[in-house]
Kinemage of the C-alpha trace (Angstrom):
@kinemage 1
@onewidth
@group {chain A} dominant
@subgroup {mainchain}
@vectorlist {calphas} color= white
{ca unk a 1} P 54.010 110.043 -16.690
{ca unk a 2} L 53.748 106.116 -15.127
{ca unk a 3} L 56.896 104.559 -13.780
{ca unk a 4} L 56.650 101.575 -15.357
{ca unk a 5} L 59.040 98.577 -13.249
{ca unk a 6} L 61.067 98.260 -10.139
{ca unk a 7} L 63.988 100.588 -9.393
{ca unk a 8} L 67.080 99.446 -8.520
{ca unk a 9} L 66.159 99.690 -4.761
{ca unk a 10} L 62.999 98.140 -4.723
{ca unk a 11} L 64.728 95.019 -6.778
{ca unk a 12} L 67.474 94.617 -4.239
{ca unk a 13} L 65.047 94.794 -1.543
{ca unk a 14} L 62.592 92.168 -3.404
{ca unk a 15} L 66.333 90.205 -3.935
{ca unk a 16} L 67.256 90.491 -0.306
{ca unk a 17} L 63.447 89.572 0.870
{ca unk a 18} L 63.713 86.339 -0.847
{ca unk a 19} L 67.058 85.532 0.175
{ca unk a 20} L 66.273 85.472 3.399
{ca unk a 21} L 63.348 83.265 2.851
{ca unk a 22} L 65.682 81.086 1.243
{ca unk a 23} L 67.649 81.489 3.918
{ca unk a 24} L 65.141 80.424 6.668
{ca unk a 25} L 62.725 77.936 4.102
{ca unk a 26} L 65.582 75.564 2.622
{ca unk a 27} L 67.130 74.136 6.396
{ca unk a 28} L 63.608 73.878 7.532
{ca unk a 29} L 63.246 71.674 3.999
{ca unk a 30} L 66.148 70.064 4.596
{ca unk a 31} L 65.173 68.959 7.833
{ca unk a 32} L 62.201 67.606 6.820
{ca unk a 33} L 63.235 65.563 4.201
{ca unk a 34} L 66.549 64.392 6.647
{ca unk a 35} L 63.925 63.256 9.124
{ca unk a 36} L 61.288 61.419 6.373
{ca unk a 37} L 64.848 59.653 5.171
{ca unk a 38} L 65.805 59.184 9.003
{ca unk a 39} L 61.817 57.920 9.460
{ca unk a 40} L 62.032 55.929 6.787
{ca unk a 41} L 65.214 54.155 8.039
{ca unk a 42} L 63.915 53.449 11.237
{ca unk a 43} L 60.911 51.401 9.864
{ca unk a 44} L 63.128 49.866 7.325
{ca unk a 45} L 64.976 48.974 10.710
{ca unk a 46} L 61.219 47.569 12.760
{ca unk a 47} L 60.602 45.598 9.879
{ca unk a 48} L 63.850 43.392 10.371
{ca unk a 49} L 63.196 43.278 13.408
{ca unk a 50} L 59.826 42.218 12.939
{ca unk a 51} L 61.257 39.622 10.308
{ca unk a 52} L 63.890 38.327 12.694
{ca unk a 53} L 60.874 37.408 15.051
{ca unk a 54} L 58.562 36.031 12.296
{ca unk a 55} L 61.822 33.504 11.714
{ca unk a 56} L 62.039 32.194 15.184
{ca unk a 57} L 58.007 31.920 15.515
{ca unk a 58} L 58.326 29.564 12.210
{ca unk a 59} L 61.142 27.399 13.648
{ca unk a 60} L 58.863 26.926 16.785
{ca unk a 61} L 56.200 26.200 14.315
{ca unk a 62} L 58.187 23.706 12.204
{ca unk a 63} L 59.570 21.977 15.043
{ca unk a 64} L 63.237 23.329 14.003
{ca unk a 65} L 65.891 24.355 17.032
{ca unk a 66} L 68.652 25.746 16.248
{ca unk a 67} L 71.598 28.103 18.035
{ca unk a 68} L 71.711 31.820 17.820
{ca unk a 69} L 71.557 33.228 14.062
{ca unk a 70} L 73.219 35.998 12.770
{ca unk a 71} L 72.040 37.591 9.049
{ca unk a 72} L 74.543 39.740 7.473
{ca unk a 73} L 73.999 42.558 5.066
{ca unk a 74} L 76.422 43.889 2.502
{ca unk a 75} L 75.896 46.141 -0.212
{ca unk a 76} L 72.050 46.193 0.578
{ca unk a 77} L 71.876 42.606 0.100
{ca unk a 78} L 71.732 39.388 2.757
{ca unk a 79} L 74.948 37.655 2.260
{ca unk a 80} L 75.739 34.086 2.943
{ca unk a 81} L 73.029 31.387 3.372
{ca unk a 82} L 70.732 32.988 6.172
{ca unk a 83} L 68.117 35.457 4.857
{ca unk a 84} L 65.272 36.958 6.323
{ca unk a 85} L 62.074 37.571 4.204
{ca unk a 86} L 61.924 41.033 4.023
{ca unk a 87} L 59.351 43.508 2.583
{ca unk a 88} L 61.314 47.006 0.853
{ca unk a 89} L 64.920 47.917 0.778
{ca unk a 90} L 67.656 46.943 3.108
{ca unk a 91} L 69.966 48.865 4.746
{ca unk a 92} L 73.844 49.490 3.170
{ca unk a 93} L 74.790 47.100 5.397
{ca unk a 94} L 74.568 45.782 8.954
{ca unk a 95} L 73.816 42.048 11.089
{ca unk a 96} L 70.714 41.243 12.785
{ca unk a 97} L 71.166 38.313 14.814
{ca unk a 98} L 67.923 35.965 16.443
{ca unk a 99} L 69.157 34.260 19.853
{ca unk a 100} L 67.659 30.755 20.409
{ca unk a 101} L 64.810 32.227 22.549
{ca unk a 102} L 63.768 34.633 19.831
{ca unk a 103} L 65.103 37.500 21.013
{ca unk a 104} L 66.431 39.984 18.380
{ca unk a 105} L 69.713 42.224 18.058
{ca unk a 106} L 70.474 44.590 15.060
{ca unk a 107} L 73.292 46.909 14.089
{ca unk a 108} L 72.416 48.425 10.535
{ca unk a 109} L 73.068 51.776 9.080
{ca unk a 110} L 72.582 53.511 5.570
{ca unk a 111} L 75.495 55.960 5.228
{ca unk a 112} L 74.465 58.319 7.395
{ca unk a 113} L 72.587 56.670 10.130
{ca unk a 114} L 73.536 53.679 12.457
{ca unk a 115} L 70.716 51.977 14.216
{ca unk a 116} L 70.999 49.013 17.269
{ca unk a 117} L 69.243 47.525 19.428
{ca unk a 118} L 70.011 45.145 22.275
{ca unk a 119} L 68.520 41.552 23.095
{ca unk a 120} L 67.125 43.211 26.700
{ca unk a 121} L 65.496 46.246 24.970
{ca unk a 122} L 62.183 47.053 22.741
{ca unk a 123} L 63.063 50.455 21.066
{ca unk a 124} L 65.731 50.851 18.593
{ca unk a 125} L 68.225 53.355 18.818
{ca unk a 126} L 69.536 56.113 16.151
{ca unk a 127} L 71.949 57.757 15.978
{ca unk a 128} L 74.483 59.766 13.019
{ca unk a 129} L 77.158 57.092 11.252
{ca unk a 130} L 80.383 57.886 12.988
{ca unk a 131} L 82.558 55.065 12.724
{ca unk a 132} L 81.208 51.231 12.260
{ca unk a 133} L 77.636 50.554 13.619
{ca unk a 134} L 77.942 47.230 15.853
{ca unk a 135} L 75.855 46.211 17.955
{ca unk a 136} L 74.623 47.876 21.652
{ca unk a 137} L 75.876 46.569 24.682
{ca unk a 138} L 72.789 44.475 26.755
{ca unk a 139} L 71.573 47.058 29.359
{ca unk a 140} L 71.880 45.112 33.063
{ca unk a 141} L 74.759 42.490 31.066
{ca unk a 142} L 74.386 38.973 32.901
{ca unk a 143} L 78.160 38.939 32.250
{ca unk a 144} L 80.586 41.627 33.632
{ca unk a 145} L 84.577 41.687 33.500
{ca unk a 146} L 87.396 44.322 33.378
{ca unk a 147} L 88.824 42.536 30.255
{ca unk a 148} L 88.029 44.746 26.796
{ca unk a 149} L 87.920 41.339 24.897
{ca unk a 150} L 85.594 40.126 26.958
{ca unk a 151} L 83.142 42.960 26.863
{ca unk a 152} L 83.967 43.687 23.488
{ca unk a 153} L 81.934 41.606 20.892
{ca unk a 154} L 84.299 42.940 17.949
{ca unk a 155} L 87.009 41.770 20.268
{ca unk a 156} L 88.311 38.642 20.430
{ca unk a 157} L 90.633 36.981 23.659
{ca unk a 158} L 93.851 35.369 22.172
{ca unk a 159} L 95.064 32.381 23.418
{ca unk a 160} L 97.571 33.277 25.611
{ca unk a 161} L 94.856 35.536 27.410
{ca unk a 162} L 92.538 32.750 27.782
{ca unk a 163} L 94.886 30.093 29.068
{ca unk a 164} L 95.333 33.096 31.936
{ca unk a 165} L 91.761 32.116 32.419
{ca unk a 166} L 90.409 35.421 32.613
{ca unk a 167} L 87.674 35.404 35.503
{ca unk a 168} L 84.331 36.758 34.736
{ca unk a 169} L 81.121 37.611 36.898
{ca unk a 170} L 77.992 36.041 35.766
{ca unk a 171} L 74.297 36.872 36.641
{ca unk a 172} L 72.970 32.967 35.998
{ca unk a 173} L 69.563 34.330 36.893
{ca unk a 174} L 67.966 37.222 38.242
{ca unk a 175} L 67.726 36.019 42.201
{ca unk a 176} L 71.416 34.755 43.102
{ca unk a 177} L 74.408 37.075 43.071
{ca unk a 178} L 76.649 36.590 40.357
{ca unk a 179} L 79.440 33.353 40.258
{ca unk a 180} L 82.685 33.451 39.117
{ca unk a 181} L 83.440 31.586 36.215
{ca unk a 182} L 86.602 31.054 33.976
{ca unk a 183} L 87.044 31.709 29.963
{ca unk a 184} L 88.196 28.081 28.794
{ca unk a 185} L 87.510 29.409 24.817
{ca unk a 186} L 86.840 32.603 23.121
{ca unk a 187} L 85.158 31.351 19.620
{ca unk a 188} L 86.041 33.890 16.752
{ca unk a 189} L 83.953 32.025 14.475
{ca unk a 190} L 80.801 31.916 16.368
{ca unk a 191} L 81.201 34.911 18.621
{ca unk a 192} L 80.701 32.287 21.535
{ca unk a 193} L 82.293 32.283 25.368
{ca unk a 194} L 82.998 28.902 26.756
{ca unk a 195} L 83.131 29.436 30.375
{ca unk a 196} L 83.681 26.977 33.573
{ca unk a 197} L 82.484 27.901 36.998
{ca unk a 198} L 84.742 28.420 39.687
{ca unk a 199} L 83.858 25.314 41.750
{ca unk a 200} L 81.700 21.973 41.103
{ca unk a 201} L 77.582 22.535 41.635
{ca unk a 202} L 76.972 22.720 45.101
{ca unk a 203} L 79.990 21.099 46.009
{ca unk a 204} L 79.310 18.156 46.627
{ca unk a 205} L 80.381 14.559 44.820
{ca unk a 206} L 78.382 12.018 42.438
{ca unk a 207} L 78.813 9.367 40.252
{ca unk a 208} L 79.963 9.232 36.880
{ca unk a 209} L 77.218 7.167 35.896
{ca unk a 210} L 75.542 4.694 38.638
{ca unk a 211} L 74.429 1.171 37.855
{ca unk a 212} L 70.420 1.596 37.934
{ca unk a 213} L 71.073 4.936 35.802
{ca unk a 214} L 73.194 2.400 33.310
{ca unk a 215} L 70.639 -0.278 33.658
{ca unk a 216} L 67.676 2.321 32.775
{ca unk a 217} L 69.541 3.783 29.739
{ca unk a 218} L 69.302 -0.149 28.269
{ca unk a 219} L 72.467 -1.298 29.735
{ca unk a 220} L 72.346 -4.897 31.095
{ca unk a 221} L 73.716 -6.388 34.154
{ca unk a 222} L 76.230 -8.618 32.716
{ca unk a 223} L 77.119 -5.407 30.779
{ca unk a 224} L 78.216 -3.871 33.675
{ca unk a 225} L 79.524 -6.534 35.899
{ca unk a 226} L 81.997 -7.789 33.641
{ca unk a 227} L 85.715 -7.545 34.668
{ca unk a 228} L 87.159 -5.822 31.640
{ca unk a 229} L 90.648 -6.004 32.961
{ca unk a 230} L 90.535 -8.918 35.221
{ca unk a 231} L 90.729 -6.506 38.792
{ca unk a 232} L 87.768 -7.472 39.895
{ca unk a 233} L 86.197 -3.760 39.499
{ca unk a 234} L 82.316 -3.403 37.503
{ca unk a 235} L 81.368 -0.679 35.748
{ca unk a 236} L 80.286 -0.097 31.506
{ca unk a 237} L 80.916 3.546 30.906
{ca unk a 238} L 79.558 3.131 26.822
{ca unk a 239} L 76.208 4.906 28.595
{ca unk a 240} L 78.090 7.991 28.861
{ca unk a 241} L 77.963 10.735 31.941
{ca unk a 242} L 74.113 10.338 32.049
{ca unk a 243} L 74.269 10.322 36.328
{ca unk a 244} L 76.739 12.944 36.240
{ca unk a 245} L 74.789 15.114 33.398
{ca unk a 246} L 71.593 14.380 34.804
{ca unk a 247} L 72.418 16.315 37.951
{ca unk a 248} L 74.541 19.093 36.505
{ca unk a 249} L 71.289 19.963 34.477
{ca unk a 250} L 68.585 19.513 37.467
{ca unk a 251} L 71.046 21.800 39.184
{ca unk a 252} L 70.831 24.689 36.578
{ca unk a 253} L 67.520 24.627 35.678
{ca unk a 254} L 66.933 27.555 36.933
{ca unk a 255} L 69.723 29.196 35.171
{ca unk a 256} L 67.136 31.167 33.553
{ca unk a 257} L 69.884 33.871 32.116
{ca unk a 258} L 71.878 31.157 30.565
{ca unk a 259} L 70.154 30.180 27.030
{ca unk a 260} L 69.607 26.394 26.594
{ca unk a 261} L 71.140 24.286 24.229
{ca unk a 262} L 71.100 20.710 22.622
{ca unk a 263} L 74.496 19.250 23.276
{ca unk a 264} L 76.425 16.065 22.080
{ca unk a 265} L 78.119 14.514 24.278
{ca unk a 266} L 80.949 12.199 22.527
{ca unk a 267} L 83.288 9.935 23.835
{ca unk a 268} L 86.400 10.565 22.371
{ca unk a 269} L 87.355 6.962 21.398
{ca unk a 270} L 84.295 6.609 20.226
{ca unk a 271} L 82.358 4.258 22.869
{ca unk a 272} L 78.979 6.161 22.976
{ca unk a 273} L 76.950 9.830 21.898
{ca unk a 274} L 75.057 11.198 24.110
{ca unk a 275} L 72.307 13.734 23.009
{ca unk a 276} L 70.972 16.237 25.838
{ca unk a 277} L 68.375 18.517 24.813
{ca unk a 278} L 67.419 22.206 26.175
{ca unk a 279} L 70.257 22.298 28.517
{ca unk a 280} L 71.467 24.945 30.250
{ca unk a 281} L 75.456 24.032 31.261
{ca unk a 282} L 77.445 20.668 29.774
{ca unk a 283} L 80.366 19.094 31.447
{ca unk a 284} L 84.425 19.990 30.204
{ca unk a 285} L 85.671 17.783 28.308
{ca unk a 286} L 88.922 16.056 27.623
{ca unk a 287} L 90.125 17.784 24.104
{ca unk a 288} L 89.521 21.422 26.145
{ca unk a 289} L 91.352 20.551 29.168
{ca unk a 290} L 94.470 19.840 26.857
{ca unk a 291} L 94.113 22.568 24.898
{ca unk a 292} L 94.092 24.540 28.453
{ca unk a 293} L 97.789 23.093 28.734
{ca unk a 294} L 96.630 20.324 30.812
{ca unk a 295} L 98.900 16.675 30.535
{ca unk a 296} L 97.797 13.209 31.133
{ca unk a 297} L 98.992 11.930 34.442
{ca unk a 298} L 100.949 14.492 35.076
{ca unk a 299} L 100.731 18.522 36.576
{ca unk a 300} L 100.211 20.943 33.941
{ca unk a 301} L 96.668 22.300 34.402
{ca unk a 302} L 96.771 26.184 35.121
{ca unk a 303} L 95.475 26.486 39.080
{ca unk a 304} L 91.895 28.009 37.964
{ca unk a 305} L 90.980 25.465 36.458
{ca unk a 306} L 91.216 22.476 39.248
{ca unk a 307} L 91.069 24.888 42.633
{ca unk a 308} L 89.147 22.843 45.145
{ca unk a 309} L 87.314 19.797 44.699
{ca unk a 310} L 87.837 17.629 41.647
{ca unk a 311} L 85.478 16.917 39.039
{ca unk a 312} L 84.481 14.678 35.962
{ca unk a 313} L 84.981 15.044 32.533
{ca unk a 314} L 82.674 14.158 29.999
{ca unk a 315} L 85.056 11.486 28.362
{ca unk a 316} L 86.087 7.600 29.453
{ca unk a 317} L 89.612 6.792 30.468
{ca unk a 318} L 92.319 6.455 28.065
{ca unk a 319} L 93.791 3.326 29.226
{ca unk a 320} L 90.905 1.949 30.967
{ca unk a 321} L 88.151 3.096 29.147
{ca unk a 322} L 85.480 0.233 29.777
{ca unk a 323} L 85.351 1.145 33.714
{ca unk a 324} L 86.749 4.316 34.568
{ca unk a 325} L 85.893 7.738 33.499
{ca unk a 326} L 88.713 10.824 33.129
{ca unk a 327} L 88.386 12.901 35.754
{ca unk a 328} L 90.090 16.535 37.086
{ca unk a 329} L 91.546 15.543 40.552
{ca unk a 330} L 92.278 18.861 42.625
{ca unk a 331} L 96.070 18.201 42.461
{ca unk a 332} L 95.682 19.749 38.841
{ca unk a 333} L 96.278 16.809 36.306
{ca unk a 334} L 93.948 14.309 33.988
{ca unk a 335} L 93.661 11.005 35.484
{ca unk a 336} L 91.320 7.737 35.571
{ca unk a 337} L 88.765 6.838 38.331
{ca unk a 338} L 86.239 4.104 38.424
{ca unk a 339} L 82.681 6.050 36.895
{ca unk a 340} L 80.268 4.526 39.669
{ca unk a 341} L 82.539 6.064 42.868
{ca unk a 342} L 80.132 9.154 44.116
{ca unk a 343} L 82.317 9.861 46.918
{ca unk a 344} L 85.363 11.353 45.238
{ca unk a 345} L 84.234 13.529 42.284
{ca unk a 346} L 81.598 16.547 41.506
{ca unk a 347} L 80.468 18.126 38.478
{ca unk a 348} L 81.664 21.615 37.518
{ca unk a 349} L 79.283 23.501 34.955
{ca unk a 350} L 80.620 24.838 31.881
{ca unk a 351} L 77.742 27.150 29.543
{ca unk a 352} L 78.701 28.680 26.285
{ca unk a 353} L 77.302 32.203 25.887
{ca unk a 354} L 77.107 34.603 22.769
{ca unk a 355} L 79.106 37.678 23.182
{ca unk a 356} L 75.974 39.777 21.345
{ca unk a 357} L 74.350 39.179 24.574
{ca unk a 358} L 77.286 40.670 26.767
């Protein structure tokens, strides 16, 4: 007689046979779809990239300038008014952020992946979702300190901290050593550093603004001969710091490191606006020495910020605004002084640099 079926035996061995198949075949499947969704998440992460530097090449294009932008993503969608043009799905959420000269930082993740990459580097990095996903620290950082809030882009310096003046080590380009600078302001809304070098450029004096510089900004000569307040001094300061700006930004040209900017130079009682384009370092200016704890006249300034030689400011004099310029003398206090003396004063850089780049 045929034995028809299994026995019990050969059924439990057929059972155990496939469970270990099961056993090895479903992490090996596992793994492979982990890695297409990982795969997948990493070209998902190229393509903003890619998109990031398809929106600077159109603002060259268009003739647009602009600061550093920053594109947020919440929920899978941009949020706010920047957007890239982007082809698929976005990530749960994350920032990509474009620097002026089109370099591009991200910080994305779906759930169960966080991705980054740094201004200075070419390949992304991924890595498992523990925590928040911000953005990678700039390998060889032009700026170095011992302060967390400093280094920190998720951190931000109070202002008790800054008025310290927290010194900082900055790598202006790649030839010098690093200079010391100072933190005047820690922006929270921009993610910016406002910092002030330790000592004027080269240390050595110039004029506020010098008659043929007036003269060749339009200025005329009875303009700036005229004896405003009857002391027999000459001088029209409604040019602005164009001598004193013009040789702050010859002198840090090759501040390669430190992104340019267009600035606006304002007087603050309204005498003149002064555009400067692709510049790499501006001068300080009245309203942020105050708000250092600085007093008209009179000692206040903390000791970083006048050591050494004095300097302008980019704003005319309060009570004698026609002739003299506000300057930083090295006694530590805000004070007047005739804008075409070149023998007294220097000019002490201040740049502004995003944290992201840190």
């Amino acid at each position: 007689m045929k034995r028809k079926g299994f026995t019990l035996i050969e059924l439990l061995a057929v059972i155990v046979i496939l469970a270990i198949i099961a056993l090895i075949a479903v992490p090996v499947i596992m793994n492979i779809i982990s890695s297409a969704r990982k795969s997948a998440f990493e070209d998902t992460a190229y393509g903003l990239i890619s998109a990031g530097e398809m929106y600077y090449a159109n603002n060259i294009l268009s003739g647009a300038t602009s600061d550093d932008v920053e594109f947020t993503i919440t929920n899978g969608e941009f949020v706010g008014e920047n957007k890239l043009e982007v082809k698929g799905s976005l990530p749960a959420s994350g920032k990509v952020k474009v620097t002026k000269d089109g370099k591009v930082a991200i910080a994305v993740n779906n759930g169960n992946y966080c991705i980054t990459k740094a201004t200075s580097e070419s390949k992304i990095q991924t890595e498992e979702l523990a925590g928040e996903c911000t953005y990678r620290k700039v390998l060889n950082p032009i700026v170095t300190s011992t302060e967390a809030c400093i280094t920190n882009v998720n951190e931000i310096c109070g202002d008790d901290v800054i008025k310290a003046g927290i010194a900082v080590q900055v790598k202006v380009n790649d030839k010098e050593e690093a200079k010391t600078f100072y933190v005047v302001k820690d922006n929270a809304t921009t993610g910016t550093l406002t910092l002030i070098m330790d000592r004027n450029i080269d240390q050595t004096t110039v004029a506020w603004i010098t008659k043929e510089e007036y003269l060749s900004a339009g200025g005329t000569e009875a303009e700036w001969s005229y004896d405003a307040y009857g002391f027999g001094t000459e001088g029209n300061s409604n040019k602005g710091p164009i001598t004193a700006l013009n040789y702050l930004e010859s002198k840090t040209a090759n501040w390669t490191n430190i992104h340019t900017k267009n600035y606006t130079v304002s007087d603050e009682h309204g005498k003149y606006i002064v555009e400067r384009t692709n510049a790499r370092a501006r001068m300080l200016s009245k309203t942020e020495t105050l708000s250092l704890g600085c007093v008209m006249y009179d000692a206040g300034c903390p000791v970083w910020l006048y050591n050494g030689i004095g300097y302008w400011l980019s704003t005319s004099d309060t009570d004698f605004p026609i002739t003299d310029a506000l300057n930083m003398p090295s006694s530590g206090y805000v004070s007047g002084l005739p804008i075409y003396r070149d023998d007294y004063r220097g000019v002490r850089p201040v740049i502004e640099i995003p944290k992201t780049i840190i």
